[in-house]
ChimeraX commands (.cxc) that place a marker at each C-alpha (Angstrom):
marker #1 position 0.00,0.00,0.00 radius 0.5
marker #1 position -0.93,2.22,-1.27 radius 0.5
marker #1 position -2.35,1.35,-4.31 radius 0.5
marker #1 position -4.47,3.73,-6.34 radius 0.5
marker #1 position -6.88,1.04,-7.60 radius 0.5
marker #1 position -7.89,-0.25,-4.10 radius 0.5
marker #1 position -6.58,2.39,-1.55 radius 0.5
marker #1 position -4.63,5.39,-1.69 radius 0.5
marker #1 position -4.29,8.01,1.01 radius 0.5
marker #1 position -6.71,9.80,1.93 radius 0.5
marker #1 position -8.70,8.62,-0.86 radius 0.5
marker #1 position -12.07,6.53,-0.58 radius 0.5
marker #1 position -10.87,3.12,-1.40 radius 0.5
marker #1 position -11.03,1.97,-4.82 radius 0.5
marker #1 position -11.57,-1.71,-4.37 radius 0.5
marker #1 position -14.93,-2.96,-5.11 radius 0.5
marker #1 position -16.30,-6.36,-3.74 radius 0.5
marker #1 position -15.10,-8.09,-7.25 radius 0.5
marker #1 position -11.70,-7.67,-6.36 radius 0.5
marker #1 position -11.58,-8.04,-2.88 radius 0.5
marker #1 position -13.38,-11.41,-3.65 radius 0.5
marker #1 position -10.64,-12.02,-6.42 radius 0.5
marker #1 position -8.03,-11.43,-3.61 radius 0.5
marker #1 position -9.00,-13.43,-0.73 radius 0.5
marker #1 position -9.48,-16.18,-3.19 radius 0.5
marker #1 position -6.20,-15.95,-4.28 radius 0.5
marker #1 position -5.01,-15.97,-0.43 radius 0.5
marker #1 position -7.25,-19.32,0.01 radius 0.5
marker #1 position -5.48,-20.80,-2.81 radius 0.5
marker #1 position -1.83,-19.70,-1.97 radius 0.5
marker #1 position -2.08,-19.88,1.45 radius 0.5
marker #1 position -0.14,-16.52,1.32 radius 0.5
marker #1 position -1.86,-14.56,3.64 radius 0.5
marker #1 position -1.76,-10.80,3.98 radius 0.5
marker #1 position -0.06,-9.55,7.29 radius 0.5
marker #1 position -1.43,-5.97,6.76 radius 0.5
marker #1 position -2.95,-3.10,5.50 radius 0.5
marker #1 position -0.85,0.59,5.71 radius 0.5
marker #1 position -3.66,3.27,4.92 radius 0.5
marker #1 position -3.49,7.12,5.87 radius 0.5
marker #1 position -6.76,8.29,6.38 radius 0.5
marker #1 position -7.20,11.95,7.62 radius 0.5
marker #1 position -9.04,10.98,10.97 radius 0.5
marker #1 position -7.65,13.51,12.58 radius 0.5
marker #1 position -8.85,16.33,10.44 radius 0.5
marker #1 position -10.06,19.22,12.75 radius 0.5
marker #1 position -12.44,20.18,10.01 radius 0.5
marker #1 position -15.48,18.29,10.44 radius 0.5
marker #1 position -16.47,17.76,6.85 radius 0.5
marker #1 position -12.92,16.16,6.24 radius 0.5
marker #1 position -13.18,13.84,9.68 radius 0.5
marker #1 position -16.19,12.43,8.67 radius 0.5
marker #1 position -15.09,11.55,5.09 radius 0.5
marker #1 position -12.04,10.57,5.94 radius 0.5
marker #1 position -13.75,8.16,8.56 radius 0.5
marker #1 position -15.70,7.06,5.79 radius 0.5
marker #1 position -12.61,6.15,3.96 radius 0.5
marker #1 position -11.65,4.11,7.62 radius 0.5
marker #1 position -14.95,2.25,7.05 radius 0.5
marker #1 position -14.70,0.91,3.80 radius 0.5
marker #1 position -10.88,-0.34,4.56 radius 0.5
marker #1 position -11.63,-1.83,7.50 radius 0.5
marker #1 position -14.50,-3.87,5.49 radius 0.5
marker #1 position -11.76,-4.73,2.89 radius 0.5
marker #1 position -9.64,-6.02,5.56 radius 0.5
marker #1 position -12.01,-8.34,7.44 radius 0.5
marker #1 position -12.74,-9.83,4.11 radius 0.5
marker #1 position -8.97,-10.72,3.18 radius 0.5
marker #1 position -8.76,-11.44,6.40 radius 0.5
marker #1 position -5.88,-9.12,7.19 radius 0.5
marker #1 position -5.29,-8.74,11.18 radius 0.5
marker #1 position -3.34,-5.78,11.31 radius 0.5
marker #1 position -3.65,-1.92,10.33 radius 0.5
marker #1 position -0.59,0.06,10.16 radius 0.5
marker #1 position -1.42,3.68,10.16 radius 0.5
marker #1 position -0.07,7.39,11.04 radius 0.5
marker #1 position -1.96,10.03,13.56 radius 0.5
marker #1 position -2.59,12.59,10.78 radius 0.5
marker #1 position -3.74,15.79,11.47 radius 0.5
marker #1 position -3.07,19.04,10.90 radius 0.5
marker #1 position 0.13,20.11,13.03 radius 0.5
marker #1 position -0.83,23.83,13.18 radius 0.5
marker #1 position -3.88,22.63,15.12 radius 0.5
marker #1 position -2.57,19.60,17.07 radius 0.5
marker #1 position -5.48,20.40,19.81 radius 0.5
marker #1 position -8.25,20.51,16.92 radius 0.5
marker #1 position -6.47,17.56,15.55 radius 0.5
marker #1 position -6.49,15.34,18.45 radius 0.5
marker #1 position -10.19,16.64,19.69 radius 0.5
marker #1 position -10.58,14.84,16.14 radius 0.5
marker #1 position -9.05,12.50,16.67 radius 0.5
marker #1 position -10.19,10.79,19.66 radius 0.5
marker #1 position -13.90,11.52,18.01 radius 0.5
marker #1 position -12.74,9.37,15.17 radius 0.5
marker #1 position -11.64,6.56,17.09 radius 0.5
marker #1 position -15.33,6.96,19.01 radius 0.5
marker #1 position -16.62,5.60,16.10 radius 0.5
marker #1 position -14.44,3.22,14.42 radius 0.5
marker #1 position -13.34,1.04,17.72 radius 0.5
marker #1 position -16.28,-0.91,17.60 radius 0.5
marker #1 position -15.73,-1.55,14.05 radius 0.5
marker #1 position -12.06,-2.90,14.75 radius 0.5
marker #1 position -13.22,-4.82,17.74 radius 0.5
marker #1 position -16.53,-6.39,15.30 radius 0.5
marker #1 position -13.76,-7.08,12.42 radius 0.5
marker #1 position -11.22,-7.98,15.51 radius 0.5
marker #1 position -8.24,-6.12,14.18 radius 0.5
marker #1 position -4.89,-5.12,15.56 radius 0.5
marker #1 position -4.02,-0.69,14.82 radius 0.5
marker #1 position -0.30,-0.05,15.17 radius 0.5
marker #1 position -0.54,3.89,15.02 radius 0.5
marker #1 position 2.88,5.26,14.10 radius 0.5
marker #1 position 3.99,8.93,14.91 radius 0.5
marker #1 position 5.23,10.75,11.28 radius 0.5
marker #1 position 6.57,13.78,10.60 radius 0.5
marker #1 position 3.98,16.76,10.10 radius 0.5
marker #1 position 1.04,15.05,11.99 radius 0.5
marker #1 position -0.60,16.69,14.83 radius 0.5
marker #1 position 1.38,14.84,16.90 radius 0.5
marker #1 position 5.29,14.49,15.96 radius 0.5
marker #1 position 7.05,13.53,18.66 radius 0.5
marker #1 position 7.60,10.07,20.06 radius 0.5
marker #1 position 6.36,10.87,24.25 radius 0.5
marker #1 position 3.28,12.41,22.99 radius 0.5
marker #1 position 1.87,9.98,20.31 radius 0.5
marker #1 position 3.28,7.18,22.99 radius 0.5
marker #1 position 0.51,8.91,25.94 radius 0.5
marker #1 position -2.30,9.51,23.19 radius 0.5
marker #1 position -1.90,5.97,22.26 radius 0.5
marker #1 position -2.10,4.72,26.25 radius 0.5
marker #1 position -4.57,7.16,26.49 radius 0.5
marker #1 position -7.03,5.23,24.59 radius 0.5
marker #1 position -6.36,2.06,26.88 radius 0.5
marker #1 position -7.15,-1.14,24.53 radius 0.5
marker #1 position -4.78,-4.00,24.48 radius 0.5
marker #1 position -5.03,-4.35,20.79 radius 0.5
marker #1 position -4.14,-0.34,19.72 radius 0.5
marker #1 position -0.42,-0.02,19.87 radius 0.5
marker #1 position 2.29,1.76,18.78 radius 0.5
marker #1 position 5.02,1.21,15.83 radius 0.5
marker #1 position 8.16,3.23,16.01 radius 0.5
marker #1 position 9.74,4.60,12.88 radius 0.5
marker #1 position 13.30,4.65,12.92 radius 0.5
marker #1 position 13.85,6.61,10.11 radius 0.5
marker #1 position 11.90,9.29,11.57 radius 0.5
marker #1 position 13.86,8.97,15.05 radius 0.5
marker #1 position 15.42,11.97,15.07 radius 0.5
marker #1 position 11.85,13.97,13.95 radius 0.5
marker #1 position 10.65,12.23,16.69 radius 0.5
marker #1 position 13.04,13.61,19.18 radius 0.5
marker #1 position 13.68,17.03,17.79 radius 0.5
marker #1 position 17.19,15.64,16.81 radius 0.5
marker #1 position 17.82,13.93,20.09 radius 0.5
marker #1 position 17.28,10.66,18.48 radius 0.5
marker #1 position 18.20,8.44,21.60 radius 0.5
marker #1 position 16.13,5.22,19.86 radius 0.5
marker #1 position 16.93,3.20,22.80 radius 0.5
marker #1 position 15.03,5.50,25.07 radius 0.5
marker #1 position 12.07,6.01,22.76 radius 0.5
marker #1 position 11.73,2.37,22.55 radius 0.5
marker #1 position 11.79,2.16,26.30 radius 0.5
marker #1 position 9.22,4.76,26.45 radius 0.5
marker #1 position 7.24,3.34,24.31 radius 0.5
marker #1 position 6.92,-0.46,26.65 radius 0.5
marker #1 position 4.37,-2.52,26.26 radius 0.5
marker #1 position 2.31,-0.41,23.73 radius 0.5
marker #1 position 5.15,-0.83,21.21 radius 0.5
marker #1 position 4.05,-3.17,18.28 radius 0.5
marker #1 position 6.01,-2.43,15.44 radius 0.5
marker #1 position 9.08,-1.30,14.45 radius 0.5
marker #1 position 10.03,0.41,11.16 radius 0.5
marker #1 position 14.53,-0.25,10.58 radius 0.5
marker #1 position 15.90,1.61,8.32 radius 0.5
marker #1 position 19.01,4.09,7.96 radius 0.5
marker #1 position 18.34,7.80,8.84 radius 0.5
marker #1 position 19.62,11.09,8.57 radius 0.5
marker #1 position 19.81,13.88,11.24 radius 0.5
marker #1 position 18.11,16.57,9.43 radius 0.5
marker #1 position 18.46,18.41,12.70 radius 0.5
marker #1 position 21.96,18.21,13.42 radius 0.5
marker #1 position 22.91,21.11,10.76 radius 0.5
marker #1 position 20.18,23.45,12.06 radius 0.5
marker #1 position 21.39,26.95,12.26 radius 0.5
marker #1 position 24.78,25.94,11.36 radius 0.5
marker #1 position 24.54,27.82,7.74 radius 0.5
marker link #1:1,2 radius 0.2
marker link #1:2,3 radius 0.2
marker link #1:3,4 radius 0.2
marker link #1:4,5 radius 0.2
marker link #1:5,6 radius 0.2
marker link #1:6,7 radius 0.2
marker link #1:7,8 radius 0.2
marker link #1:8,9 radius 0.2
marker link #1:9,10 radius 0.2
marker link #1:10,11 radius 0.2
marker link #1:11,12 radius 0.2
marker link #1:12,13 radius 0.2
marker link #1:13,14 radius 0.2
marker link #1:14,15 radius 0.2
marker link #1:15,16 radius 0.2
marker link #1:16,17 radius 0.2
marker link #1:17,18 radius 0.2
marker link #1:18,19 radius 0.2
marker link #1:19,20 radius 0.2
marker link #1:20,21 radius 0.2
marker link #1:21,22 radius 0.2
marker link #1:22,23 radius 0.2
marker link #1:23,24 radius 0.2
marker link #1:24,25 radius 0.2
marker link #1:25,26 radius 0.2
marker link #1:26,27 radius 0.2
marker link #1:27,28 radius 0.2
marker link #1:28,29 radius 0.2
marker link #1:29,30 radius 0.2
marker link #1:30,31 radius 0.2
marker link #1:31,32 radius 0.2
marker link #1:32,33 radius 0.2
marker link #1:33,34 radius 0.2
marker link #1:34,35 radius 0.2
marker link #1:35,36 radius 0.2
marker link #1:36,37 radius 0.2
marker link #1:37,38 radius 0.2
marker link #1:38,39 radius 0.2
marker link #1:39,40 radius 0.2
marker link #1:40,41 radius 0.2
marker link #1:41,42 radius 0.2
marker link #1:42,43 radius 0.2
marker link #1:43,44 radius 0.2
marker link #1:44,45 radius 0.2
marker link #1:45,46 radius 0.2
marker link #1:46,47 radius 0.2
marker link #1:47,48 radius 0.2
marker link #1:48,49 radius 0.2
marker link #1:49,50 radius 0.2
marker link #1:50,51 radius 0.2
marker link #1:51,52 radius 0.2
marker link #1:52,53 radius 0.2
marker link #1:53,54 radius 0.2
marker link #1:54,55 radius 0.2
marker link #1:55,56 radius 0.2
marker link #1:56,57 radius 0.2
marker link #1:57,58 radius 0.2
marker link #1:58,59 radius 0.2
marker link #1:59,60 radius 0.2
marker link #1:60,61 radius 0.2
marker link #1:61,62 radius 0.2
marker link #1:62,63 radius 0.2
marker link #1:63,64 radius 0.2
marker link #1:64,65 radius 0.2
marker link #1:65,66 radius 0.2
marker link #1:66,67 radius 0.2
marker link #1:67,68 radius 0.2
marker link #1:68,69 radius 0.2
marker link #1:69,70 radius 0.2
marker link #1:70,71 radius 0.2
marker link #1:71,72 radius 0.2
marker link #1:72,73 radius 0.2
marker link #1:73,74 radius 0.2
marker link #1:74,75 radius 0.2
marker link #1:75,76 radius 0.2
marker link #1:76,77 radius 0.2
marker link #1:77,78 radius 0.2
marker link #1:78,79 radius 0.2
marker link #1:79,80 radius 0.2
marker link #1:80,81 radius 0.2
marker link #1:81,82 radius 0.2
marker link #1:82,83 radius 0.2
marker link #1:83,84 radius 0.2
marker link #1:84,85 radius 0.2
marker link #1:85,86 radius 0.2
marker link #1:86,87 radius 0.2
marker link #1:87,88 radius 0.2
marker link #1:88,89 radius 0.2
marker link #1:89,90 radius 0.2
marker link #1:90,91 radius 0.2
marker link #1:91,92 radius 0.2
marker link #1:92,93 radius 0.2
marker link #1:93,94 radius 0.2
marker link #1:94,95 radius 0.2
marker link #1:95,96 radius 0.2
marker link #1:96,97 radius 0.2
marker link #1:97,98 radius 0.2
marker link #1:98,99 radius 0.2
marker link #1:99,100 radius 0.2
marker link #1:100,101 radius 0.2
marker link #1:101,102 radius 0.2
marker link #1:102,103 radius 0.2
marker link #1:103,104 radius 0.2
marker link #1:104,105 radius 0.2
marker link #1:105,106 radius 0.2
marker link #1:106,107 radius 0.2
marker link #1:107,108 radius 0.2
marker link #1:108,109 radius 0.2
marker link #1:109,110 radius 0.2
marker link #1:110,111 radius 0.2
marker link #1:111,112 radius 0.2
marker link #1:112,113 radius 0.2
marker link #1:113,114 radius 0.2
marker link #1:114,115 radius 0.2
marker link #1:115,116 radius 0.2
marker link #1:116,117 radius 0.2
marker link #1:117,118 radius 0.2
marker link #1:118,119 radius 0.2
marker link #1:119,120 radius 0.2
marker link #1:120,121 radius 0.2
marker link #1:121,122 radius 0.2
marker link #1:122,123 radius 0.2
marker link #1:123,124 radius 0.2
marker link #1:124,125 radius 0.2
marker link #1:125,126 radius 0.2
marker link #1:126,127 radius 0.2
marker link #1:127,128 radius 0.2
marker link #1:128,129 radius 0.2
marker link #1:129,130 radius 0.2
marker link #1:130,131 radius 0.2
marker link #1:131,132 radius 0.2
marker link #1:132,133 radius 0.2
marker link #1:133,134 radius 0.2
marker link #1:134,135 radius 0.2
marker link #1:135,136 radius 0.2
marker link #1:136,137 radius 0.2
marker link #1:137,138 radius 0.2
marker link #1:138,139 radius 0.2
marker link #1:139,140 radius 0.2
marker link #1:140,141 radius 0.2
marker link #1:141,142 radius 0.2
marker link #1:142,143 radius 0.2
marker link #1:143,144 radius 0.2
marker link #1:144,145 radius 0.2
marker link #1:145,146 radius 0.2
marker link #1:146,147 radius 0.2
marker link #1:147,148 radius 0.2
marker link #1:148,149 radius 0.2
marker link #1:149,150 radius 0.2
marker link #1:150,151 radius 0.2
marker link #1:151,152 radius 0.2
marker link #1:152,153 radius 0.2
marker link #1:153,154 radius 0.2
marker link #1:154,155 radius 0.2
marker link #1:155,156 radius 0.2
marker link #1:156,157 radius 0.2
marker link #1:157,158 radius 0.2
marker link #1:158,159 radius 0.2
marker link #1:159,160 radius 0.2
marker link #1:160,161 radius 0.2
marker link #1:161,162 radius 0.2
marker link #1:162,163 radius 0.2
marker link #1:163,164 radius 0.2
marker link #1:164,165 radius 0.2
marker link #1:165,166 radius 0.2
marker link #1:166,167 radius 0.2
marker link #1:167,168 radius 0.2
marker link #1:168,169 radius 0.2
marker link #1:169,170 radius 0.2
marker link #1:170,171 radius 0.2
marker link #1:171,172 radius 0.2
marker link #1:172,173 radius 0.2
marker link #1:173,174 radius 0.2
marker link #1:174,175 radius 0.2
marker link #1:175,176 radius 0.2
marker link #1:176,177 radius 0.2
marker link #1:177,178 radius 0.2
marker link #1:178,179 radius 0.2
marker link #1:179,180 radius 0.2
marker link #1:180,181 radius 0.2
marker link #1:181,182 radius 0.2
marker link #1:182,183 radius 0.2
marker link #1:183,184 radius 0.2
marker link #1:184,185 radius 0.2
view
């Protein structure tokens, strides 16, 4: 993901029930199975027109999921980060009405902290996360993003120890300080 013809972000997904049906066939017959879908929906938008569509968008996936069977949703906070109070109000109204839809379809969320959402840095999207108290919503830390997530700091040992039980998933990759020139010009 994504994938224009069944979902890209923010975009209502594309997939109709032909080729979802097409798909979890071919997981029956392959016995591949898929681990997991990666949408980014704006369910944090703190306009309400936007939120609600975008939740819309969350409804539809989540459908898609269930039918291939997929037990996991990777995803990002979203938002706007010049509103990050608006955003999270959002937010946690979102996640109102979608939890009983993951708990019906019995899905994992790994919610990941990314650059530019409401919430950017690792402590914060660790206590919204806890905040919502359900074994099965956890966190997935981005190490490529480690040192957005610490304003440069980019101690990954401590934000993985912050993180505890409600870490999930973790993102390895190589990454560059893109703090460490700052105001060295």
């Amino acid at each position: 993901s994504p994938r224009a013809d069944w979902f890209f972000w923010h975009r209502y997904p594309k997939a109709d029930d032909a080729m979802v049906a097409e798909a979890s066939q071919a997981v029956k017959e392959t016995g591949v199975r898929i681990s997991s879908l990666v949408p980014v929906f704006g369910w944090s938008a703190p306009d309400e027109q936007e939120r609600q569509a975008q939740v819309r968008n969350w409804k539809r996936l989540l459908e898609i999921a269930d039918c291939l069977e997929c037990p996991v949703i990777m995803t990002e906070l979203s938002g706007d980060q010049n509103q990050p109070l608006k955003s999270e109000h959002a937010f946690y109204h979102s996640m109102e009405e979608l939890i009983p839809l993951f708990e019906r379809y019995d899905l994992q969320l790994n919610i990941e902290a990314h650059p530019y959402d409401f919430s950017e840095r690792n402590e914060d999207a660790v206590q919204i996360i806890r905040w919502l108290n359900l074994p099965w919503i956890n966190y997935c830390f981005c190490i490529p993003h480690a040192f957005h997530l610490s304003d440069g700091a980019g101690d990954m040992r401590a934000m993985i120890e912050y993180a505890d039980a409600k870490l999930a998933h973790v993102h390895v990759a190589d990454c560059y300080n893109h703090r460490a020139n700052v105001g060295n010009r």
